[in-house]
C-alpha positions as CSV (number, residue, x, y, z in Angstrom):
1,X,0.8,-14.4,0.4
2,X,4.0,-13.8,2.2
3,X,3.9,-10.5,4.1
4,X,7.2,-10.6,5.6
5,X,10.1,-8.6,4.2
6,X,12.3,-11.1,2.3
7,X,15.8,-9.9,2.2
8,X,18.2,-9.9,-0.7
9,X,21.0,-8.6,-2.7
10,X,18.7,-5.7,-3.6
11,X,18.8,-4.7,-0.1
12,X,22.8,-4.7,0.1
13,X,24.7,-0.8,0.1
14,X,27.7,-2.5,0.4
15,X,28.9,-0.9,3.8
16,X,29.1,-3.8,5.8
17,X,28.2,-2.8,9.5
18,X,24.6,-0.9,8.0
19,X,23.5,-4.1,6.0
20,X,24.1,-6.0,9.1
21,X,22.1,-3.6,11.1
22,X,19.5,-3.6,7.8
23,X,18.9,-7.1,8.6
24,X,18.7,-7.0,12.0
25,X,15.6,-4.6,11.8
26,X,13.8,-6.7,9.1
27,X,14.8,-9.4,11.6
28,X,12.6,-7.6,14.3
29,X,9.9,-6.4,11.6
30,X,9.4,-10.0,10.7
31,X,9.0,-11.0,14.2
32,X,5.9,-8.3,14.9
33,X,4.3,-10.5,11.3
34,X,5.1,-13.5,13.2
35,X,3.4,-12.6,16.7
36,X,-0.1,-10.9,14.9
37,X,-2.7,-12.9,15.8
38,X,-0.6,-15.5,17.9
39,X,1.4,-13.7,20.5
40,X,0.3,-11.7,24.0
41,X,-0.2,-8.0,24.0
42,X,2.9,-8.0,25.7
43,X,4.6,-10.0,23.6
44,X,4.1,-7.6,20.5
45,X,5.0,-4.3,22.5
46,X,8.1,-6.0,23.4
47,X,8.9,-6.5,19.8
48,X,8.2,-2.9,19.0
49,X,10.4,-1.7,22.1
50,X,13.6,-3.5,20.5
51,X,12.3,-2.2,17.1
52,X,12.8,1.4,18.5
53,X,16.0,1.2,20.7
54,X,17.4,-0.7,18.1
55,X,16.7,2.2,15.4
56,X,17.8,4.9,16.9
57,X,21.4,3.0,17.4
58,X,21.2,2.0,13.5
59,X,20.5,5.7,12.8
60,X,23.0,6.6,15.4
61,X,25.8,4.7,13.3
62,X,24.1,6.0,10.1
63,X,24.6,9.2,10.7
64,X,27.9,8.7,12.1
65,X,29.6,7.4,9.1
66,X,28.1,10.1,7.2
67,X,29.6,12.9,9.1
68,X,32.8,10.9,9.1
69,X,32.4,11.4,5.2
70,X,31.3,14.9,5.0
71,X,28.0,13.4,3.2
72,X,26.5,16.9,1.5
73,X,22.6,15.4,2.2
74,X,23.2,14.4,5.8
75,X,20.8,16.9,7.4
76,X,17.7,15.2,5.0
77,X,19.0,11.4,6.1
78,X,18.1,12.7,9.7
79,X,15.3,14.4,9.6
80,X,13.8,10.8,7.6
81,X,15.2,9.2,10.6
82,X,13.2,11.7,12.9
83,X,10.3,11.0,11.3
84,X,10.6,7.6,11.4
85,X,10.9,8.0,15.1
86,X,8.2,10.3,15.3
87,X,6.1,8.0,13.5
88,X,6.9,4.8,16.1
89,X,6.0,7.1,19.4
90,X,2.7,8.2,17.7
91,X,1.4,4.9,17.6
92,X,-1.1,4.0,20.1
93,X,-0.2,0.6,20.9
94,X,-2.7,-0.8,22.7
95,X,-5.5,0.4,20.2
96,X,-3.3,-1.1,17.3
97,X,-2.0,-4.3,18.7
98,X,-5.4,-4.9,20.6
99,X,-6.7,-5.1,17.0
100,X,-5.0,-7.7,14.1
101,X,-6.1,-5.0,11.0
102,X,-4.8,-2.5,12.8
103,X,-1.4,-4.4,13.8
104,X,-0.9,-5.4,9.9
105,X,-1.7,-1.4,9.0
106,X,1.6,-1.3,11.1
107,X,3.5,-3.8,9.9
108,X,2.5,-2.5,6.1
109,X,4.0,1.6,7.2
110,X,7.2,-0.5,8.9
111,X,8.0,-2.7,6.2
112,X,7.2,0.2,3.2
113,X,9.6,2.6,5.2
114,X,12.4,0.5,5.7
115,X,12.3,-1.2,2.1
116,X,11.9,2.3,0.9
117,X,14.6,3.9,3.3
118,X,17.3,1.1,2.2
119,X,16.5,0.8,-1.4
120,X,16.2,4.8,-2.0
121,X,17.3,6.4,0.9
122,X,20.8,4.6,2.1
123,X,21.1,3.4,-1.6
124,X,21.9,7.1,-2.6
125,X,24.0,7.2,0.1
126,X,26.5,4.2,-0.7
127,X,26.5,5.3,-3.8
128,X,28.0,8.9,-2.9
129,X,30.7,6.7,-0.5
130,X,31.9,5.2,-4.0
131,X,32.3,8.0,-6.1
């Protein structure tokens, strides 16, 4: 069973520079599903370091074409992005990577928020852009 994030049209809200950045973070998200069970400690809290810098600059640029658009939910898109930030600091790392079950249980909340955030979340927001 594949466990990686597999990316495709479905993914897609047609602004150019956040599907970019969309794949870039399944890019990294892949890579900590790459590294459990075969790369150093170190390794995998490397990965999750460039996972967070590099979501707070997606949600930075997010955010910013929103208020360039006046977009009427903006407030809600950043308190999910909050969250999601919240979330990432809470983990323990070295408990979770230090165990594989526990690093997939990561993975699993990573790759369900993101799908979720791009195919419900942004979604609803391209879609405003077009009407």
């Amino acid at each position: 069973m594949n466990k990686k994030i597999i990316w495709d049209k479905s993914f897609e809200t047609g602004i150019d520079e956040v599907d970019a950045q969309h794949q870039r973070l399944v890019e990294i998200i892949n890579s900590l599903a790459d590294g459990i069970g075969h790369a150093s400690m170190k390794d995998l809290q490397g990965i999750l370091s460039k996972l967070k810098e590099y979501a707070q600059y997606h949600f930075q640029t997010e955010e910013g074409i929103m208020e360039a658009s006046a977009y009427t939910e903006l407030e809600d898109h950043k308190a999910e992005h909050s969250a999601f930030v919240d979330q990432i600091l809470l983990f323990d790392l070295d408990v979770i990577l230090a165990s594989e079950g526990l690093a997939w249980d990561m993975f699993h909340f990573l790759r369900g928020w993101l799908t979720n955030h791009i195919l419900v979340v942004d979604r609803q927001f391209s879609t405003s852009l077009q009407t």
